[in-house]
C-alpha positions in Angstrom: 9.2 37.4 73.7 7.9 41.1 75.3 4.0 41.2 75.1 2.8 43.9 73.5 -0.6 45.6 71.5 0.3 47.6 69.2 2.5 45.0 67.5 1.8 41.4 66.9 4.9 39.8 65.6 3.1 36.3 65.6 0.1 37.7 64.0 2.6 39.0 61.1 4.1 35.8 60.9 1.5 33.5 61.2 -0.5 35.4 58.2 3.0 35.6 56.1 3.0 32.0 56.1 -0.7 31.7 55.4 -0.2 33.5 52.0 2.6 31.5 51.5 0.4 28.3 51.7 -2.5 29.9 50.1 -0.5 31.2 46.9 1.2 27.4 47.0 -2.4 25.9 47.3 -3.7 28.1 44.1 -0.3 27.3 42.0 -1.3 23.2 42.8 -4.7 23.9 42.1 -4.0 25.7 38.3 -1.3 23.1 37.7 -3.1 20.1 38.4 -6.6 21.7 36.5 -4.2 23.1 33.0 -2.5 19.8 33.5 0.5 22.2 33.2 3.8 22.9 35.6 4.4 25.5 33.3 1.7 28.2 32.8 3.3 31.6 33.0 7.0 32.5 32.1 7.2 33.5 36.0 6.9 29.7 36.7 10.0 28.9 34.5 11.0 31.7 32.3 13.5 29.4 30.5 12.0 26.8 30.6 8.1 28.5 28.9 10.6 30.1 26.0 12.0 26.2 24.9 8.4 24.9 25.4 6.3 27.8 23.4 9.9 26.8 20.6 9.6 22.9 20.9 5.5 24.0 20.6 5.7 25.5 17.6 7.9 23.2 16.7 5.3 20.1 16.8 3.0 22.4 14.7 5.5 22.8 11.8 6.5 19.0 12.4 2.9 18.2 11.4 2.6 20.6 8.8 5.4 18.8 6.9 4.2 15.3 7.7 0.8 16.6 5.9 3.5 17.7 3.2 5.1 14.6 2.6 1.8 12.7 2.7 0.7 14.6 -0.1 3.6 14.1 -1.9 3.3 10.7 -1.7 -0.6 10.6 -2.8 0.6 12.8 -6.1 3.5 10.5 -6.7 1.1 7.4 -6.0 -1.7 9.1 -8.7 1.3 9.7 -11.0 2.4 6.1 -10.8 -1.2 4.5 -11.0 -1.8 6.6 -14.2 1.4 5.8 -16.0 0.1 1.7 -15.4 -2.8 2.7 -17.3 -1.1 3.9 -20.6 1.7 1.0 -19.8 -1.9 -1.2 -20.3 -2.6 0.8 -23.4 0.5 -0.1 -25.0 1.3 -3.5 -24.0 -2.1 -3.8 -26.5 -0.7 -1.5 -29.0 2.6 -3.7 -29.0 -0.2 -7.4 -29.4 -1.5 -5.5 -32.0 1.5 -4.8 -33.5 3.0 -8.1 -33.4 0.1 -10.1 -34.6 -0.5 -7.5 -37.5 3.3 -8.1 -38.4 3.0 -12.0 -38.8 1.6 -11.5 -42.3 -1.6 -13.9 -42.6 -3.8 -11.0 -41.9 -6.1 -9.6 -44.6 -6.8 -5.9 -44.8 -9.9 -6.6 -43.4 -8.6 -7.9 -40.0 -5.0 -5.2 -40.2 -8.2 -2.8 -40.6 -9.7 -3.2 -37.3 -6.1 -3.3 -35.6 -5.6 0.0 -36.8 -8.7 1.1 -35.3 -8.0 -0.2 -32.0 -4.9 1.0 -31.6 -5.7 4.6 -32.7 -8.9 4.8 -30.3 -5.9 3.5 -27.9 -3.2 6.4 -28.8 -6.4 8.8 -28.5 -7.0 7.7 -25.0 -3.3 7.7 -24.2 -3.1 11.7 -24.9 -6.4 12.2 -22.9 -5.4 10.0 -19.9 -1.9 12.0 -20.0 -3.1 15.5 -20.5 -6.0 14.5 -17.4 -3.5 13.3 -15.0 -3.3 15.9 -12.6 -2.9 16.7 -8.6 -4.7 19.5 -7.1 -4.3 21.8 -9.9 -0.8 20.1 -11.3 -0.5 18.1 -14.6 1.6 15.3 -13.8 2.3 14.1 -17.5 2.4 17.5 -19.7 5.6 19.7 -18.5 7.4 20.3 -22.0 9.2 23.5 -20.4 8.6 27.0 -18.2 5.2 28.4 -18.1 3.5 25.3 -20.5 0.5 25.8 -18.5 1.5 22.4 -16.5 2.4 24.1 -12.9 5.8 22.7 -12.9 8.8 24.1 -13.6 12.2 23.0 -15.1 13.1 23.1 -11.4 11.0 20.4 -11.0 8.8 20.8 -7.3 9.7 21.1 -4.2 8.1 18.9 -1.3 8.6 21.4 2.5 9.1 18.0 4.8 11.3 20.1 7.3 11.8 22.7 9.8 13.6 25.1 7.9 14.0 26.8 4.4 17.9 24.8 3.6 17.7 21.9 0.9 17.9 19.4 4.0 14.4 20.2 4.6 13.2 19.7 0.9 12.6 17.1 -1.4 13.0 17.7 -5.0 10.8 16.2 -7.7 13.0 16.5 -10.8 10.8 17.9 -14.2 11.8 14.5 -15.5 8.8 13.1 -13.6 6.1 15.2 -14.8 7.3 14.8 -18.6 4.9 15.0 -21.1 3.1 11.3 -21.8 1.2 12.1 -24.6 2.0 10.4 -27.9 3.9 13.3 -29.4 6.0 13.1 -26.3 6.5 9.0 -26.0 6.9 8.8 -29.5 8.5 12.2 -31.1 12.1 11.9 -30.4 12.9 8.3 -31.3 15.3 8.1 -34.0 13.7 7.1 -37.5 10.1 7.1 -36.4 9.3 10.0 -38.2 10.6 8.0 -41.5 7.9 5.4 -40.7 5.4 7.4 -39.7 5.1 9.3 -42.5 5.9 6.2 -45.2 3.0 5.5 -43.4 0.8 8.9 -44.1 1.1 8.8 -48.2 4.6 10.2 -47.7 4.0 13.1 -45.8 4.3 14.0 -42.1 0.8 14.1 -40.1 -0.9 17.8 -39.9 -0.8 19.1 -36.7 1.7 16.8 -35.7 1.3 13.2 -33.5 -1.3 14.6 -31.0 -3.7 14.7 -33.7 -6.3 12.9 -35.7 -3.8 12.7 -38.4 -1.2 11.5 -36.1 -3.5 8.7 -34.6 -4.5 7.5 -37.6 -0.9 7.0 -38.6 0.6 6.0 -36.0 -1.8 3.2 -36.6 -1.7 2.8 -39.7 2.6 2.0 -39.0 1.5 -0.5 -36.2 -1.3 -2.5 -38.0 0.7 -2.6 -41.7 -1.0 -0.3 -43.8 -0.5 2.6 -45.7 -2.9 6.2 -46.5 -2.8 5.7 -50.2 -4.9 9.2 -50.8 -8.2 8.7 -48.2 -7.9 4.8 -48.3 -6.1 2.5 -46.1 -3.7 -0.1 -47.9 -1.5 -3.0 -46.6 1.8 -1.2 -46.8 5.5 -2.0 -44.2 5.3 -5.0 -42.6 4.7 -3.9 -38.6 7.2 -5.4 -37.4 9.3 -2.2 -37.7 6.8 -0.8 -35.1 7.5 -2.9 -32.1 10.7 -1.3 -31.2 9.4 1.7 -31.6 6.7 1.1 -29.1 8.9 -1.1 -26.7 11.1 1.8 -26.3 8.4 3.6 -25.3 7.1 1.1 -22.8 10.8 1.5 -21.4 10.0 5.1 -21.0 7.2 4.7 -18.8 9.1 2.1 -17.0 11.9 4.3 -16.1 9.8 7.5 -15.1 8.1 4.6 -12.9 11.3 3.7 -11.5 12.3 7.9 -10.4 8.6 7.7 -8.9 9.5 4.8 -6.5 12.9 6.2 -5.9 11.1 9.4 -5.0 8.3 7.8 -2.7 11.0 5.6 -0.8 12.9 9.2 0.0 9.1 10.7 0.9 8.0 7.4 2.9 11.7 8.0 5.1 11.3 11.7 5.3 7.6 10.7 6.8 9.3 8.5 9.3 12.1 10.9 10.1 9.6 13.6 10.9 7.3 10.9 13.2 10.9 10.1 15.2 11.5 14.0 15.9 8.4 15.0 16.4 7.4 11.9 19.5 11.3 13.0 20.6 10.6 16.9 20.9 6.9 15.8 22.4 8.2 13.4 25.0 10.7 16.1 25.9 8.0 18.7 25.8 5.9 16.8 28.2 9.3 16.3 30.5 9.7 20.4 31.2 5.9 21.3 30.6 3.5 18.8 31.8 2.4 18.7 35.5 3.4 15.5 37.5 0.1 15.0 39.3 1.3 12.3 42.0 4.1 15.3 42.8 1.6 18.2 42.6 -0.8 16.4 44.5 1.3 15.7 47.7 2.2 19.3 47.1 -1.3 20.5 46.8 -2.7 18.1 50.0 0.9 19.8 52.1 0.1 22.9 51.1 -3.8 22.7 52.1 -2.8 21.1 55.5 -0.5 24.3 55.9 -2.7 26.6 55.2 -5.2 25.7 57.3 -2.9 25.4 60.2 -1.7 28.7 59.1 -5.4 30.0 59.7 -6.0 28.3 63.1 -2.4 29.7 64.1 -3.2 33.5 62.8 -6.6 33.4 64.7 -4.6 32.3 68.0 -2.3 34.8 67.2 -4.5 37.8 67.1 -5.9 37.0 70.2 -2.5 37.3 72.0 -2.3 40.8 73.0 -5.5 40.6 74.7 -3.5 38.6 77.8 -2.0 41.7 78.1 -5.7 43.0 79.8 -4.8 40.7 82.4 -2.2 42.8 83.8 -3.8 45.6 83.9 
């Protein structure tokens, strides 16, 4: 190699390869302190566009597990609350039954009738108090009743996306009104009864109502409004269907409910599976293998301060060159 001064080639290449392990040393040192292989796009342009995706990803993944567990709490409130007026009327229907064996006086058929109208009272308050965060779970009668559900029913976001596959639907069915009027209204002769019951005439203000307690209750315990008073009128007997069927109402609304938790419950599993599957492949192109990065970092420091001792023995090359002169 010619010796020269004005240009040290071994200078130039000795500090060329002293940034080289200096800028290596700094890249070990951010990746192994972020925890990181994957800090900037310039360290994997690819691969920091699929890991800020599979990021936001995880977010969204989480978001819909806190979706789904929601749904599950409202479906579990609704559920728990229709075993309370299930409790109500498994009384009603005692009542009924021992007011329709006939060796009651009107005494006794008396104080049936005012147990089970304080119970129809409480089934109408327990129904129009069910709610969830603002939504009545036992009042939808139709669009814009006040009840926050639609005849759509509601939707529960446990995906990614904004198609059907990332939605569960809870029918209107679910949410149907459980007051009296609604357990009671549409079951075929019950009107007849009901008012045979009230002196002939149908209660004011229909079944949610004092008037409708009272005879509803009156039909259940055997008696008859005969002006203000309470008589022994139709056996009750022909009030136990009536309230079996809508026992079997409540039962199948609680059946939907447990068919729509079971779909919740394995849309809250599927979302755990993809989410630990996008996070363990996450963790593959993003997070920093520290035994790796270490040797790196330890090669790199070794390097560089061979690269310094080298560069300083370097620069003092040309000054052999004095010797010859």
């Amino acid at each position: 190699m010619t010796l020269t001064i004005n240009t040290n080639i071994a200078s130039i290449v000795a500090e060329r390869n002293l940034n080289n392990a200096t800028n290596s040393l700094n890249r070990s040192l951010e990746r192994l302190s972020t925890g990181y292989k994957i800090n900037h796009a310039s360290d994997n342009a690819a691969g920091y566009s699929i890991a800020d995706m599979w990021t936001t990803q995880i977010g969204s993944l989480d978001i819909a597990s806190a979706n789904a567990s929601t749904g599950a709490d409202l479906l579990q409130t609704a559920e728990q609350t229709y075993g309370l007026l299930t409790d109500h009327l498994q009384r009603i229907r005692d009542l009924t039954v021992q007011a329709a064996n006939g060796t009651y006086g009107s005494a006794s058929l008396k104080a049936s009738q005012s147990e089970v109208e304080a119970r129809l009272q409480e089934i109408s308050r327990i129904s129009a108090n069910a709610e969830f965060n603002g939504i009545k779970l036992m009042a939808y009668t139709a669009d814009g009743d006040g009840s926050g559900i639609t005849s759509a029913g509601l939707n529960l976001q446990v995906g990614l996306y904004a198609d059907s596959d990332s939605i569960i639907n809870l029918a209107s069915d679910l949410f149907k009104d459980a007051s009296v009027s609604g357990l009671f209204a549409n079951m075929t002769n019950f009107d007849t009864i009901i008012e045979a019951a009230n002196g002939g005439s149908a209660p004011t203000d229909g079944y949610n109502s004092a008037a409708g307690y009272n005879a509803i209750a009156c039909a259940c315990a055997g008696l008859k409004m005969s002006g203000n008073e309470m008589v022994i009128g139709e056996n009750a007997k022909q009030m136990i269907g009536f309230v079996d069927d809508a026992i079997t109402e409540i039962s199948k609304r609680i059946t939907k409910i447990g068919a729509a938790q079971n779909r919740v419950s394995s849309a809250l599993s599927g979302i755990d599976v993809q989410s630990q599957n996008i996070v363990s492949s996450l963790s593959t192109i993003r997070d920093t293998d520290v035994a790796d990065e270490s040797s790196k970092y330890i090669q790199s420091q070794i390097l560089q301060q061979a690269s310094a001792t080298l560069l300083a023995t370097a620069n003092q090359t040309p000054s052999i060159a004095l010797n010859l002169i």
